[in-house]
TIMI-2910 file (N, C-alpha, C, CB; in pm, 1 decimal, decimal comma, always signed):
<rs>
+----------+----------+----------+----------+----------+----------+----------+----------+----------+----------+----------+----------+------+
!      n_x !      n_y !      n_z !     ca_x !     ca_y !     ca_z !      c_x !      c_y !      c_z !     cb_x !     cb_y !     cb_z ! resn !
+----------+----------+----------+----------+----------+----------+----------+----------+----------+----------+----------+----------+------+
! +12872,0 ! +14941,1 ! +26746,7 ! +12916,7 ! +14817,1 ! +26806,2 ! +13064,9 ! +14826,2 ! +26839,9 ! +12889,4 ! +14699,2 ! +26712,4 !  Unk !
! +13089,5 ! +14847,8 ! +26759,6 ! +13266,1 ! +14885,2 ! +26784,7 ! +13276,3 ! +15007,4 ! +26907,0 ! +13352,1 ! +14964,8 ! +26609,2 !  Unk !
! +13208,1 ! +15061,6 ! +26884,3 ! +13260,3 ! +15157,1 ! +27051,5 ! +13142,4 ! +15124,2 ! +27159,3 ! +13261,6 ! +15376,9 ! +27032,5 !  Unk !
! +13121,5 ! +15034,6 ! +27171,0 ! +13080,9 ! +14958,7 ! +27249,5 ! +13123,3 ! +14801,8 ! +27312,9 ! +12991,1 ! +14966,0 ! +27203,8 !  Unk !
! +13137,6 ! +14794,6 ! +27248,0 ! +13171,0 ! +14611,1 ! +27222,3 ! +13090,4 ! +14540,6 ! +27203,3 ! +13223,9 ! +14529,3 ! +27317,8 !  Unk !
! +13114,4 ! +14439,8 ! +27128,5 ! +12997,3 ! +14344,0 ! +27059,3 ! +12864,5 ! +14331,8 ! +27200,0 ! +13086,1 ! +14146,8 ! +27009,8 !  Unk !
! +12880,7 ! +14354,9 ! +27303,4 ! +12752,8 ! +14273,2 ! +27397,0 ! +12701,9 ! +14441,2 ! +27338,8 ! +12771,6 ! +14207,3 ! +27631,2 !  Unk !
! +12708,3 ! +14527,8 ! +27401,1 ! +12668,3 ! +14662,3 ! +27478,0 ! +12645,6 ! +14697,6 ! +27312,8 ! +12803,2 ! +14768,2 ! +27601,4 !  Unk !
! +12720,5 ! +14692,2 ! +27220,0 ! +12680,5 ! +14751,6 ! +27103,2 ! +12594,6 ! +14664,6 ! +26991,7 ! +12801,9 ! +14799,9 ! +27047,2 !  Unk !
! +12535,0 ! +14520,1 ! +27048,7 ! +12460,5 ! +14449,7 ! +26934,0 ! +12322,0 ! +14510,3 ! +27035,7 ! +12494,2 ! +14240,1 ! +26897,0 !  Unk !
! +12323,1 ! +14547,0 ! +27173,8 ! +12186,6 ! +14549,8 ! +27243,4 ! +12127,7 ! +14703,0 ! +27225,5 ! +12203,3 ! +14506,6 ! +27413,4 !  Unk !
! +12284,5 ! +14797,2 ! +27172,9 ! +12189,4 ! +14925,6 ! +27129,5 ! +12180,9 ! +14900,5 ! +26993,6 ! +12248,0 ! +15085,3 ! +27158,1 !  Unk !
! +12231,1 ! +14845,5 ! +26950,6 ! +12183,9 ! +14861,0 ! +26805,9 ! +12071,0 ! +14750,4 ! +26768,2 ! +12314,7 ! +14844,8 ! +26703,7 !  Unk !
! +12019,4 ! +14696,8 ! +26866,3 ! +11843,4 ! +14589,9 ! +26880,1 ! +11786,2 ! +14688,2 ! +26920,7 ! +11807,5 ! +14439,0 ! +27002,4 !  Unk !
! +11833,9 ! +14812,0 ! +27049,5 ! +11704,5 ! +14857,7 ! +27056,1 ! +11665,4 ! +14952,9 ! +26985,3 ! +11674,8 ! +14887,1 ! +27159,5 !  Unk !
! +11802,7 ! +15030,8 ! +26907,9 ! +11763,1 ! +15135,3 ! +26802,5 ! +11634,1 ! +15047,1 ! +26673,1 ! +11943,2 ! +15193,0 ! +26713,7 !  Unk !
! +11730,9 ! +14944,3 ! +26637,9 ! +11632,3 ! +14879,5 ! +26493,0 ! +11501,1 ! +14812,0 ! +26615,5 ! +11750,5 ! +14698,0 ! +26355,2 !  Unk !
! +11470,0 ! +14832,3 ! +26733,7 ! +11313,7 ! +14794,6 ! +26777,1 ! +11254,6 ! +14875,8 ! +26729,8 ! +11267,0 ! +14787,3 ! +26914,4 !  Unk !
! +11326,0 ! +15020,2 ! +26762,3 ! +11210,4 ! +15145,0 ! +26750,7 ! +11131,2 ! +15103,5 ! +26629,9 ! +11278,3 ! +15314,3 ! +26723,9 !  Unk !
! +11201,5 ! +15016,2 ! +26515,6 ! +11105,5 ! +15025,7 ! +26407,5 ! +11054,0 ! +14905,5 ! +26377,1 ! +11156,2 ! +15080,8 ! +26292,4 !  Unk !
! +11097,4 ! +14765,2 ! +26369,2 ! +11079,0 ! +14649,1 ! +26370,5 ! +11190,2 ! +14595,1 ! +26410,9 ! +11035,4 ! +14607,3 ! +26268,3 !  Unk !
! +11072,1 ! +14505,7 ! +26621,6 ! +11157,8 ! +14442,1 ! +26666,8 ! +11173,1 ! +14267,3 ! +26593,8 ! +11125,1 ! +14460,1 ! +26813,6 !  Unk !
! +11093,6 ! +14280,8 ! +26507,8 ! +11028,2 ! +14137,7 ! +26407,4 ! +11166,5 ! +14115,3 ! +26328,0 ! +10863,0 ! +14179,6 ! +26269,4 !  Unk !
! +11172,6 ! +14270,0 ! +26260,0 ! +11323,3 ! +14274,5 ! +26182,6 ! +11454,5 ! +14201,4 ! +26225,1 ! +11369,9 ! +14413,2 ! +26183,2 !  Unk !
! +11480,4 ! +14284,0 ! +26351,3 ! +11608,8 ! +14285,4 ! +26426,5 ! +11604,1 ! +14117,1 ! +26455,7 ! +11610,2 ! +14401,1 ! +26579,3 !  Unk !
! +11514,5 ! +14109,6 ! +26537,7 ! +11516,3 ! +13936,6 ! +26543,2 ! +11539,9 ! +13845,6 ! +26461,3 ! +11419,1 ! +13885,9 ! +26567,7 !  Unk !
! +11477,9 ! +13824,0 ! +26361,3 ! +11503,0 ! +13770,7 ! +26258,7 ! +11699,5 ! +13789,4 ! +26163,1 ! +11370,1 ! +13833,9 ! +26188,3 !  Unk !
! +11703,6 ! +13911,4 ! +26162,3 ! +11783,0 ! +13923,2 ! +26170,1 ! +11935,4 ! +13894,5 ! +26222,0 ! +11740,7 ! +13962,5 ! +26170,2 !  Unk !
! +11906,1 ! +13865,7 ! +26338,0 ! +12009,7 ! +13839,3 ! +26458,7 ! +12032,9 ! +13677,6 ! +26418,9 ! +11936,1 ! +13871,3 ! +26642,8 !  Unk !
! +11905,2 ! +13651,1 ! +26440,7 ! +11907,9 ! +13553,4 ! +26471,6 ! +11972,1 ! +13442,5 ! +26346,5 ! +11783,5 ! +13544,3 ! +26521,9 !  Unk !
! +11951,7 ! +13527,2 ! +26208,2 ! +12050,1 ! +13427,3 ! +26146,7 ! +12197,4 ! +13463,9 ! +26111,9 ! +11992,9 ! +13383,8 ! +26023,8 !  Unk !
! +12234,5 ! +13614,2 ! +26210,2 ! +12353,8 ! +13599,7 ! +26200,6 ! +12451,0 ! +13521,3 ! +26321,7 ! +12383,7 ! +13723,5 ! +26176,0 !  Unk !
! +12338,1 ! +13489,5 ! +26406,7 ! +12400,9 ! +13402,0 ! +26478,6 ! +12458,8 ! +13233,7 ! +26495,3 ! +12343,1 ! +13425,2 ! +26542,5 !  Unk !
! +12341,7 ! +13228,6 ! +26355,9 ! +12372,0 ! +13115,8 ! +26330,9 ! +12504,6 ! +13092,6 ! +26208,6 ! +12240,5 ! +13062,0 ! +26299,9 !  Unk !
! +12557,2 ! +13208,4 ! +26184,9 ! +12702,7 ! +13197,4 ! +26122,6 ! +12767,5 ! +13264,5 ! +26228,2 ! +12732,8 ! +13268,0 ! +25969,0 !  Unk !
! +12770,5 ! +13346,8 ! +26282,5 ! +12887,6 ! +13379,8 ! +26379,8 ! +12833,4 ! +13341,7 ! +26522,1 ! +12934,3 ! +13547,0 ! +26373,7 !  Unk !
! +12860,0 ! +13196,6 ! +26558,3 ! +12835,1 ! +13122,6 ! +26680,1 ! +12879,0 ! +13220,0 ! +26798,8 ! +12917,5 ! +12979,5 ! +26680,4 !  Unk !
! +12981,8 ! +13254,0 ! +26770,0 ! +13085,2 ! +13313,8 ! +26872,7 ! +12960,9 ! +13473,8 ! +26973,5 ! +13271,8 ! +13396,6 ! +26736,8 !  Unk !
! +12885,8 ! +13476,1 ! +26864,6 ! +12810,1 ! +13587,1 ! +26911,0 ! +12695,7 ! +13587,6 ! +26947,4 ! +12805,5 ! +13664,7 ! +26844,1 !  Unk !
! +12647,3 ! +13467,2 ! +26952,6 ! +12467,1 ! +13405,0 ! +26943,3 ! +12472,6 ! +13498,4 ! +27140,4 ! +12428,2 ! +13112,6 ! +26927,5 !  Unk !
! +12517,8 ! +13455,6 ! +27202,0 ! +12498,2 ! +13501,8 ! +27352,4 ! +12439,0 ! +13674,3 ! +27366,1 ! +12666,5 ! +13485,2 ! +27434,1 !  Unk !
! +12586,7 ! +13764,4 ! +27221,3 ! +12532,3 ! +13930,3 ! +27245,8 ! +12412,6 ! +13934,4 ! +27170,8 ! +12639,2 ! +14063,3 ! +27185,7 !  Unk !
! +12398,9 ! +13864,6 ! +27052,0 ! +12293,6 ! +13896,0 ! +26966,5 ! +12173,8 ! +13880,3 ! +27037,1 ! +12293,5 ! +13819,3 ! +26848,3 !  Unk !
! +12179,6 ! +13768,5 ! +27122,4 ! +12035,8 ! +13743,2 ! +27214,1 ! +12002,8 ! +13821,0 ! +27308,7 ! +12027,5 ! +13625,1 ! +27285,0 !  Unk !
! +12098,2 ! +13925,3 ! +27328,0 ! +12084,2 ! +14074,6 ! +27446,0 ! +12038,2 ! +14136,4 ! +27352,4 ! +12225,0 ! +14165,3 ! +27528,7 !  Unk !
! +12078,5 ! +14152,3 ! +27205,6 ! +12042,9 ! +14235,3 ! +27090,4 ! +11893,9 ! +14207,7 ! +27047,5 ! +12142,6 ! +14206,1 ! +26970,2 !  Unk !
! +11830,7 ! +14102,8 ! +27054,2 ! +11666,4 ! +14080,1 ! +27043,6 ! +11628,8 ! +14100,3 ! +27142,0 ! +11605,2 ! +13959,8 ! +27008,7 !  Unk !
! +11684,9 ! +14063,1 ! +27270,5 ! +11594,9 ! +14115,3 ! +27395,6 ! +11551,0 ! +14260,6 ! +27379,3 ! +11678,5 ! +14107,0 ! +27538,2 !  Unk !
! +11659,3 ! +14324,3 ! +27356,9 ! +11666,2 ! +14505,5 ! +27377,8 ! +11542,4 ! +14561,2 ! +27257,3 ! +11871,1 ! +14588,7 ! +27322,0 !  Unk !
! +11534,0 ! +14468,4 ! +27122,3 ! +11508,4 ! +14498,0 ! +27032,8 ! +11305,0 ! +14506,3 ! +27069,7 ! +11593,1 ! +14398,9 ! +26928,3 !  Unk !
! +11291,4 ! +14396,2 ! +27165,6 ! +11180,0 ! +14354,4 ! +27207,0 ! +11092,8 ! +14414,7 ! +27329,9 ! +11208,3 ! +14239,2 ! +27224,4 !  Unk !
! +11225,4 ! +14466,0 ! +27374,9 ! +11162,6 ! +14554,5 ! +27484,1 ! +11126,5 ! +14662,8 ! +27450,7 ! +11232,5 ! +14581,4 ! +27585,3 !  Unk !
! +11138,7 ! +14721,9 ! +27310,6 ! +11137,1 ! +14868,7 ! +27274,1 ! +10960,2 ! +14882,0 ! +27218,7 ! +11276,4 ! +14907,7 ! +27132,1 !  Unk !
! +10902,3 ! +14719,0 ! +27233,6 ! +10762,4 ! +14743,2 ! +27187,0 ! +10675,2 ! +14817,9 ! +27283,4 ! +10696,3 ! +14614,2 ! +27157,0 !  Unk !
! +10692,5 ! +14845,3 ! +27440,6 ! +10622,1 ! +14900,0 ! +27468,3 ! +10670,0 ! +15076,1 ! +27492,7 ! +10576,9 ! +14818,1 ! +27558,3 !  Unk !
! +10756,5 ! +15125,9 ! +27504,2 ! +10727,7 ! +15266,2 ! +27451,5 ! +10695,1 ! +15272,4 ! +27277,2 ! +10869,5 ! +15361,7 ! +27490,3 !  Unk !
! +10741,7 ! +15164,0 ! +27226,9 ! +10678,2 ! +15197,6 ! +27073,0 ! +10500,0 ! +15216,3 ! +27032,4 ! +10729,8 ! +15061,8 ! +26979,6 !  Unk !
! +10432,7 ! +15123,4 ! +27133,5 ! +10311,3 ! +15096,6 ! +27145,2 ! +10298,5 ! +15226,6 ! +27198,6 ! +10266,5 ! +14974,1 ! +27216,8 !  Unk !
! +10319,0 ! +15241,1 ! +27336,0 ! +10292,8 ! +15411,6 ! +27347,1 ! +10254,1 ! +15507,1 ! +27319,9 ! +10332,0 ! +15463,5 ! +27344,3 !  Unk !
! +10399,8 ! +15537,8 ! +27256,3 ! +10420,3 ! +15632,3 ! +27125,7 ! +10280,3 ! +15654,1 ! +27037,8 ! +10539,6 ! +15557,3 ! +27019,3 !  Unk !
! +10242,6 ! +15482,0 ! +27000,7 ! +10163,9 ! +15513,7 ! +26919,3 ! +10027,4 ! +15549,2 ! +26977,3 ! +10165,5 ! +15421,2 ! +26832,7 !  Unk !
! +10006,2 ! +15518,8 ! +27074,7 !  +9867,1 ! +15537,3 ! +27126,2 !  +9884,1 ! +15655,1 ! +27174,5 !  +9809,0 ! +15439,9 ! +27226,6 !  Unk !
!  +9998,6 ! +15752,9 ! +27198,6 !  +9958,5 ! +15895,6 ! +27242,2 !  +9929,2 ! +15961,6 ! +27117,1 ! +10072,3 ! +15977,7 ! +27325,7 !  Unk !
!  +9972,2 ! +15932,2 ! +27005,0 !  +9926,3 ! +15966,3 ! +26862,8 !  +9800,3 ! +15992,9 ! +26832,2 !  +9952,4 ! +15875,1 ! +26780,7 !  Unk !
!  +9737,9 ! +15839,4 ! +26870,7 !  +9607,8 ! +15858,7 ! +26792,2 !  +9504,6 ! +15845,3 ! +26876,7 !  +9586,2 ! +15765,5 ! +26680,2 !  Unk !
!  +9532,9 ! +15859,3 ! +27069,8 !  +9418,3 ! +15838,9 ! +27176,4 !  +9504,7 ! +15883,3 ! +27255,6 !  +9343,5 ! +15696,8 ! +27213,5 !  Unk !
!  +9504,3 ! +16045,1 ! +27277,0 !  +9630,2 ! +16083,0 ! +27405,3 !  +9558,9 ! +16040,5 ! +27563,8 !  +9673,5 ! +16297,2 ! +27408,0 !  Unk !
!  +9384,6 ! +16020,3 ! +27538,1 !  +9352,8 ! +16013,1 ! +27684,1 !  +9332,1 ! +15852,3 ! +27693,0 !  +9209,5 ! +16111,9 ! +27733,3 !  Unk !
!  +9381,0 ! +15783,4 ! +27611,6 !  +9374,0 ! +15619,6 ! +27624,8 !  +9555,7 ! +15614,3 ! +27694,0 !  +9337,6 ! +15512,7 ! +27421,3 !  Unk !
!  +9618,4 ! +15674,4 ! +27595,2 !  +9771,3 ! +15645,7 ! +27641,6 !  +9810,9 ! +15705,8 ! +27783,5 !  +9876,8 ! +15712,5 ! +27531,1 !  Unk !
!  +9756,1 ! +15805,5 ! +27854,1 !  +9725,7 ! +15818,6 ! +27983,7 !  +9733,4 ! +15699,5 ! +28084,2 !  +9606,7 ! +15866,7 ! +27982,5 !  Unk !
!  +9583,5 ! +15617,4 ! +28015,6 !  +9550,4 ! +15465,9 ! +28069,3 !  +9647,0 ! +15353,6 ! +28067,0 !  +9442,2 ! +15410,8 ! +27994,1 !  Unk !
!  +9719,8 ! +15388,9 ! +27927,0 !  +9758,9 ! +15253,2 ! +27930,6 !  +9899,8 ! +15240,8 ! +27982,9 !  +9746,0 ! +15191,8 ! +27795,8 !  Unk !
!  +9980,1 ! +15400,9 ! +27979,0 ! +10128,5 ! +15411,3 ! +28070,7 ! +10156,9 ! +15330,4 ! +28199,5 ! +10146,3 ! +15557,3 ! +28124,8 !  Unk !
! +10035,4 ! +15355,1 ! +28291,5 ! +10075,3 ! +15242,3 ! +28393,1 ! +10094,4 ! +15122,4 ! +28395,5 ! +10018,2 ! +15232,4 ! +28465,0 !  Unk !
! +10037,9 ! +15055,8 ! +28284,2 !  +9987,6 ! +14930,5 ! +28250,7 ! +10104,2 ! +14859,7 ! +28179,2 !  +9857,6 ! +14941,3 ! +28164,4 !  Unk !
! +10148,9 ! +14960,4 ! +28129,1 ! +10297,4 ! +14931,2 ! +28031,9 ! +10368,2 ! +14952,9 ! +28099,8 ! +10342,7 ! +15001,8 ! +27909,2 !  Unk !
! +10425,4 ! +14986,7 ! +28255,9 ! +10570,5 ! +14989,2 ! +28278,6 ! +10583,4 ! +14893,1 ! +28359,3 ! +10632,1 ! +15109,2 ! +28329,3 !  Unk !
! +10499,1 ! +14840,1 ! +28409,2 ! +10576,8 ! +14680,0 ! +28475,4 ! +10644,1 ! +14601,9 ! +28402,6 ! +10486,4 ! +14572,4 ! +28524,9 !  Unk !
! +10578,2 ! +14580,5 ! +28269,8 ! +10643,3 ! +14501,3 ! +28149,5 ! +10761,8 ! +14570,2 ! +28061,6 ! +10527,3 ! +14468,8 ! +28047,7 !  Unk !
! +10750,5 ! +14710,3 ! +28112,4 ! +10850,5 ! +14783,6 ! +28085,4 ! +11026,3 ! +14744,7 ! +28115,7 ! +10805,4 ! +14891,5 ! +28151,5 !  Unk !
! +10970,0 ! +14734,9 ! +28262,1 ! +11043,2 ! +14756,3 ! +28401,5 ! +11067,0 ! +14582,1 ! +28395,7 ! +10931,1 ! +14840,8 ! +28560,9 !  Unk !
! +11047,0 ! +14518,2 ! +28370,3 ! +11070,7 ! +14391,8 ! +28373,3 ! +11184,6 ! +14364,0 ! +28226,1 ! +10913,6 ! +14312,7 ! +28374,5 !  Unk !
! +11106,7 ! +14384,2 ! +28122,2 ! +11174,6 ! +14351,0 ! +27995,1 ! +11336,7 ! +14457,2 ! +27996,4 ! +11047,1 ! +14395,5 ! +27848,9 !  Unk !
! +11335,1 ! +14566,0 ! +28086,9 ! +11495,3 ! +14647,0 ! +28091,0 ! +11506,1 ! +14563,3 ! +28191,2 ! +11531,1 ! +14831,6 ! +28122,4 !  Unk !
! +11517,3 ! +14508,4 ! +28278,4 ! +11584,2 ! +14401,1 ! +28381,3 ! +11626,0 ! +14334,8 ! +28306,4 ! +11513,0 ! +14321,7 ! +28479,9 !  Unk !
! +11596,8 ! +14255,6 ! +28231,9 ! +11631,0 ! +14108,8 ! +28119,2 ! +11728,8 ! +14146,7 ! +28041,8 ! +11506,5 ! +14053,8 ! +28005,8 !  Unk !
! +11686,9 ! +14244,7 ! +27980,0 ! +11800,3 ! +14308,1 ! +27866,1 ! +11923,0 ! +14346,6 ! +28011,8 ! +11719,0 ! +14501,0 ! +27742,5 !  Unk !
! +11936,4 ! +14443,6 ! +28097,6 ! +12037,1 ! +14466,8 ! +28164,6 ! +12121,4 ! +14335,9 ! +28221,5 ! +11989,8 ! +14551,2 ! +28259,9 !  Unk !
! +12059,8 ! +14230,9 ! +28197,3 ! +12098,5 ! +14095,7 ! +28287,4 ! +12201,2 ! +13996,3 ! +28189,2 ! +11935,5 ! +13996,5 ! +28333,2 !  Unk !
! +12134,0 ! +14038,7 ! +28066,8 ! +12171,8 ! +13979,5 ! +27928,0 ! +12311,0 ! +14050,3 ! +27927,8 ! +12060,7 ! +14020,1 ! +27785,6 !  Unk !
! +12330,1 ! +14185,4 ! +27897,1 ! +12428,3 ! +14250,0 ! +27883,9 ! +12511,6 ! +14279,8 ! +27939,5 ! +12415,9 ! +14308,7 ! +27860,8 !  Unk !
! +12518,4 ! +14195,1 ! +28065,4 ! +12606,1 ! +14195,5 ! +28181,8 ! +12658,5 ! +14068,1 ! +28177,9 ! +12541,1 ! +14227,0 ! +28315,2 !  Unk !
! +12572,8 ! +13973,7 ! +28108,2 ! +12639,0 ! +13809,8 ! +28108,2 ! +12756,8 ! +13807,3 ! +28054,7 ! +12561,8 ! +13697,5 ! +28025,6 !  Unk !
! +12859,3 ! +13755,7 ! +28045,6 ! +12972,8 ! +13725,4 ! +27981,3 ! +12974,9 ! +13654,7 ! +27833,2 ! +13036,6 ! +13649,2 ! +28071,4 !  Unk !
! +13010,4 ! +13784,7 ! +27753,0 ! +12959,3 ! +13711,2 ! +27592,1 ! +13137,8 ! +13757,6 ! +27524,2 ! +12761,1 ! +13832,1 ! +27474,7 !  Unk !
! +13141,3 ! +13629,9 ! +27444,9 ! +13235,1 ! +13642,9 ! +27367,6 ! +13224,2 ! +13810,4 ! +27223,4 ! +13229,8 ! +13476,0 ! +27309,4 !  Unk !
! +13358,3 ! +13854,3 ! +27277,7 ! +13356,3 ! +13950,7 ! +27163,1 ! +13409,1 ! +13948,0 ! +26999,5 ! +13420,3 ! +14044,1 ! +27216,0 !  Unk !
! +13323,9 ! +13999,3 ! +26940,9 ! +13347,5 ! +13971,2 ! +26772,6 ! +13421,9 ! +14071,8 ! +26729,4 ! +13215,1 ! +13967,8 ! +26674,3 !  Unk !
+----------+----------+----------+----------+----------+----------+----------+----------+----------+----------+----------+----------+------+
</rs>
């Protein structure tokens, strides 16, 4: 976060903690936003990012355990892909106070 700045570094560090629980990060955020007001704007780029990481996580998992299902379902997942990195890029471009 610090070599980033609070926007750019709360949204990689949502989408790093998505890879594992974007349930976590959210929750998370979300009640540190409710003590550091000043940041509720990056933290909410920081759950977006955290949320978008469910579908290569889903992926991931379905090339695991059905590589010719995850074939199927790649196309199916990048509109929502491709949509949810728009949101997050839109978020992290907004003008957020730095902590």
């Amino acid at each position: 976060r610090r070599a980033l700045g609070a926007g750019h570094g709360l949204a990689a560090a949502g989408a790093i903690g998505g890879l594992v629980s974007s349930t976590n990060v959210t929750l998370t955020f979300a009640r540190t936003s409710r003590e550091d007001t000043a940041l509720a704007g990056s933290l909410g780029a920081g759950v977006l990012a955290a949320n978008a990481m469910l579908f290569p996580r889903v992926l991931l998992a379905t090339t695991v355990l059905n590589p010719s299902l995850a074939r199927l379902l790649a196309p199916r997942l990048a509109p929502a892909l491709a949509v949810a990195a728009v949101t997050v890029l839109w978020a992290i471009r907004r003008p957020h106070a730095e902590g």
